[in-house]
C-alpha positions as CSV (number, residue, x, y, z in Angstrom):
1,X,-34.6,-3.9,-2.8
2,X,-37.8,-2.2,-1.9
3,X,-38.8,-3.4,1.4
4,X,-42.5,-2.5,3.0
5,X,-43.6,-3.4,6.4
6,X,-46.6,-2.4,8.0
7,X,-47.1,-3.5,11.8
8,X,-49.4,-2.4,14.7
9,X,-52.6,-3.6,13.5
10,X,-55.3,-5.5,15.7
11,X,-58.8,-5.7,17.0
12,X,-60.2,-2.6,19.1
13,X,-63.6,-1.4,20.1
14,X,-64.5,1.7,18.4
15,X,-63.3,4.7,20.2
16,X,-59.9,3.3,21.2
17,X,-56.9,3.7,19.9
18,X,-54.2,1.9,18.0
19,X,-50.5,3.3,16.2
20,X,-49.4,1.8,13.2
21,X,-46.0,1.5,12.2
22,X,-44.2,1.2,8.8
23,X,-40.2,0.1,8.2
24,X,-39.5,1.6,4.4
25,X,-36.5,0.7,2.6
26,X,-34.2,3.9,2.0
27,X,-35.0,4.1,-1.5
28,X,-38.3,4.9,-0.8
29,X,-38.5,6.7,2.4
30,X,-35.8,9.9,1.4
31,X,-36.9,10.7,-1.5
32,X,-40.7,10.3,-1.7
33,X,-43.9,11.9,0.5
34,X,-44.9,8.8,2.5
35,X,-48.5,7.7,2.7
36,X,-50.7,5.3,4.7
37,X,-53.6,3.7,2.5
38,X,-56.5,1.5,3.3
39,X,-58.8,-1.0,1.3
40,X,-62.0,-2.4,3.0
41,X,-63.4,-5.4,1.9
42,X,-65.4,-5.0,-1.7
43,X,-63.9,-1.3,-2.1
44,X,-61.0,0.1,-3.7
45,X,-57.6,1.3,-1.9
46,X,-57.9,4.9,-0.7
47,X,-55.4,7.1,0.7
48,X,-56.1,8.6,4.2
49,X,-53.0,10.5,5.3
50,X,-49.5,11.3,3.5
51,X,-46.7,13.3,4.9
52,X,-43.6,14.8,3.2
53,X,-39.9,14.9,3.7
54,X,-40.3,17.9,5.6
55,X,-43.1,16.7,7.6
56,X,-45.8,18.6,6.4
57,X,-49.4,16.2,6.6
58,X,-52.2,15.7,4.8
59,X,-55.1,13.7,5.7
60,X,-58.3,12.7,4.2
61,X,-61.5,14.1,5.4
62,X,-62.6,10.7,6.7
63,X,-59.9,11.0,8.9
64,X,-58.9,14.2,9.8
65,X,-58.9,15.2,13.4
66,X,-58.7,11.9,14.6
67,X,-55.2,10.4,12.8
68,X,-52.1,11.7,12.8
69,X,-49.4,10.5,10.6
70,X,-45.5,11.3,11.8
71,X,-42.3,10.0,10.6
72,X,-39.2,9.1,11.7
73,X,-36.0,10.0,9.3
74,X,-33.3,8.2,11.3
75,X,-35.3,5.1,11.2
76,X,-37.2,4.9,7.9
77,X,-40.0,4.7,9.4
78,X,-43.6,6.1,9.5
79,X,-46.4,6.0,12.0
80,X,-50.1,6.4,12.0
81,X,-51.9,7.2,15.3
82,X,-55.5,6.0,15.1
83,X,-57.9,7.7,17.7
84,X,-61.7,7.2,18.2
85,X,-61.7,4.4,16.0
86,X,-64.9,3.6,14.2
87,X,-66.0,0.5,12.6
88,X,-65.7,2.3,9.2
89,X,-62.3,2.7,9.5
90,X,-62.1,-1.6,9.6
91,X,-59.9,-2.5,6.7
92,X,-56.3,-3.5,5.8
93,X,-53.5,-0.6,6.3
94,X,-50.4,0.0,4.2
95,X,-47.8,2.2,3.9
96,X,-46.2,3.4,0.5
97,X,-45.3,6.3,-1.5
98,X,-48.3,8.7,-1.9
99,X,-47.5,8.0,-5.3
100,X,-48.0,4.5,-5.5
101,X,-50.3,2.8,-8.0
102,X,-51.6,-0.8,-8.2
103,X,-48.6,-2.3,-9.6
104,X,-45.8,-0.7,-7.8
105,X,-44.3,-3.2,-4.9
106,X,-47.0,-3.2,-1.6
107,X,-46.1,-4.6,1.5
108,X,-48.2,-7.2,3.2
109,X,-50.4,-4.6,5.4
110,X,-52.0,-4.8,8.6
111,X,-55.2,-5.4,9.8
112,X,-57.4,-2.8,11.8
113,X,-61.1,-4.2,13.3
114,X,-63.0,-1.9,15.1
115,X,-66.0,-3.5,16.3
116,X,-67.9,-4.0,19.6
């Protein structure tokens, strides 16, 4: 049973932080680079940072320098560390396989507002 669940959302003023975390069934989490995607209202899902069994990262550009994905084997679980928000990066966050498309299973997400 493939299980997503994306926490650690909320409503910050842009440049705070916030840490997002993601339990992944098993079935998913050892045997597939992870990911942590986004969709904004009116735009399509993108993905902003992945990371792989071995913990190598990548991250979007948008991004970069100011997220940090990391994972945690023993508990299935991946984190995103969100610093110097910005009210671009406002949208709903989920986790998945960096391979995921539209159809696979997709957790319920979480919601990040940056705003003043």
């Amino acid at each position: 049973q493939v299980q997503l669940v994306e926490s650690g959302g909320g409503l910050v003023q842009p440049g705070e932080s916030l840490r997002l975390s993601c339990v992944a069934s098993k079935s998913i989490f050892t045997i597939y680079t992870m990911g942590w995607y986004r969709q904004a209202p009116g735009k399509q899902r993108e993905l902003v940072a992945t990371i792989t069994n071995g913990g190598r990262t990548n991250y979007a550009d948008s991004v970069k320098g100011r997220f940090t994905i990391s994972r945690d084997n023993a508990k299935n679980t991946v984190y995103l560390q969100m610093n110097s928000l910005k009210p671009e990066d406002t949208a709903v966050y989920y986790c998945n396989k960096a391979t995921a498309l539209t159809y696979d299973y997709w957790g319920q997400g979480t919601q990040v507002t940056v705003s003043s």
